[in-house]
C-alpha positions in Angstrom: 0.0 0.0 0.0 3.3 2.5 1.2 4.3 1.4 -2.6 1.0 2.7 -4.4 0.8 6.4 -1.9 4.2 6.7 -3.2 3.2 6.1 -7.0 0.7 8.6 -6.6 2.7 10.9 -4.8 5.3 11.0 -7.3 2.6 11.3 -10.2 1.5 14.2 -8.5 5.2 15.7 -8.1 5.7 14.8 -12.2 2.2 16.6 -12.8 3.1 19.9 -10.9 6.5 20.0 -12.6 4.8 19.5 -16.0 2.5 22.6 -15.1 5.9 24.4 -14.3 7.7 23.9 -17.7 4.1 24.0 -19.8 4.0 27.5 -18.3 7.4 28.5 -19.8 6.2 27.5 -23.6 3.3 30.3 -22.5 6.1 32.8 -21.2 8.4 32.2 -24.4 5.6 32.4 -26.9 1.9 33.3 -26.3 2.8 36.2 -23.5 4.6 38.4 -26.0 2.7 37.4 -29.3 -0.6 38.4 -26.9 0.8 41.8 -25.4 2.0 42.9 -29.0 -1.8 42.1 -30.3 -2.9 44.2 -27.7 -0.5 46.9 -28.2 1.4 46.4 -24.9 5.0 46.9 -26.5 6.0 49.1 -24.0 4.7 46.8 -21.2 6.7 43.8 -23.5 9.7 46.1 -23.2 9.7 46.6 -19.7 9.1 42.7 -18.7 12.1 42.3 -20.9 14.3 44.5 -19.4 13.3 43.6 -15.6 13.7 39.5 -16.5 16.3 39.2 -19.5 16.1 35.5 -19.4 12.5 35.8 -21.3 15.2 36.3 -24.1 17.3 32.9 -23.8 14.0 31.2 -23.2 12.9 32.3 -26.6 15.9 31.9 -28.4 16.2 28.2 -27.5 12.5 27.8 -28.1 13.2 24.2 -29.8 14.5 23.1 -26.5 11.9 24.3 -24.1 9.4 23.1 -26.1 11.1 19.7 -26.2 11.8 20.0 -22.5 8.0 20.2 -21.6 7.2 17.7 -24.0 9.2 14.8 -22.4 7.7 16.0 -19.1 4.3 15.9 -20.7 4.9 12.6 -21.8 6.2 11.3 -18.5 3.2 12.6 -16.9 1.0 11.0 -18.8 2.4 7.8 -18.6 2.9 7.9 -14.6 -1.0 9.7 -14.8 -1.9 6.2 -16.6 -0.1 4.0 -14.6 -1.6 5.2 -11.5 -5.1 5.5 -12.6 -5.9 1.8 -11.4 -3.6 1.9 -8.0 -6.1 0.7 -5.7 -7.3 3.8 -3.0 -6.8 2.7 1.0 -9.3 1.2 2.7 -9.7 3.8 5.6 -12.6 6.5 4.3 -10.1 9.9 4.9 -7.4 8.4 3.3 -9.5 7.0 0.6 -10.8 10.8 0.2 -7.6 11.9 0.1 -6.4 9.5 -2.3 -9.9 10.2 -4.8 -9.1 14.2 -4.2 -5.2 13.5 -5.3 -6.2 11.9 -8.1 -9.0 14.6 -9.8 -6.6 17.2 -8.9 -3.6 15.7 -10.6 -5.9 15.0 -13.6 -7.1 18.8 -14.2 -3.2 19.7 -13.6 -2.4 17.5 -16.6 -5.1 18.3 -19.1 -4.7 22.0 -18.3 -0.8 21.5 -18.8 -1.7 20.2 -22.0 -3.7 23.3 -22.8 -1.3 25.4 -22.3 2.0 23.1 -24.3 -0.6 23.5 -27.2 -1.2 27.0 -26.9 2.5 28.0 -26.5 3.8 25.6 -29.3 0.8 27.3 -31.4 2.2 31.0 -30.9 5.2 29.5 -31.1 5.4 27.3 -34.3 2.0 28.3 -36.4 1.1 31.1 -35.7 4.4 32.7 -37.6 3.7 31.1 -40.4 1.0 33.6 -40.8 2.1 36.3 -40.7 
């Protein structure tokens, strides 16, 4: 049972971190393409100046995006793995356990979301313009 809590445990942990480097595809890509649509250069510029690594983030772009991938990927598959782990039998931990489970689902699916829209603003949406 120890073995399963930590399964889910570290599925969480690889969910969160997924979150974490799904949001940098979003900083790279879709946070400047959206503040120059909105006519926020200046506010662009500024963020620039006060964090320069928003540069090297988008400059290796290919390697973020690979980056959160692979995390994605590892996610899923741990998400997958631990979607049959039998729950323990006392009712709070079983709550717990239920809770851990929807919660580390919606971190997945909306670190999807945002993967796809960051490797959109980063990869197609050039291409029209």
């Amino acid at each position: 049972m120890a073995a399963e809590i930590n399964h889910l445990q570290a599925s969480r942990r690889l969910n969160l971190l997924s979150l974490f480097t799904s949001g940098s595809t979003l900083i790279c890509c879709a946070l400047p393409a959206t503040l120059v649509a909105i006519g926020s250069v200046a506010t662009l510029t500024s963020l620039i100046s006060h964090f320069p690594q928003l540069i090297w983030i988008s400059e290796h772009k290919p390697l973020v995006f690979g980056v959160a991938g692979v995390m994605l990927l590892l996610a899923g598959i741990m998400q997958w793995r631990a979607r049959l782990l039998p729950c323990p039998t006392d009712p709070q931990l079983a709550a717990l356990c239920t809770k851990t489970r929807r919660q580390s689902v919606w971190i997945y699916w909306f670190s999807v979301i945002i993967f796809l829209v960051g490797a959109f603003f980063a990869f197609v949406a050039p291409l029209f313009i």
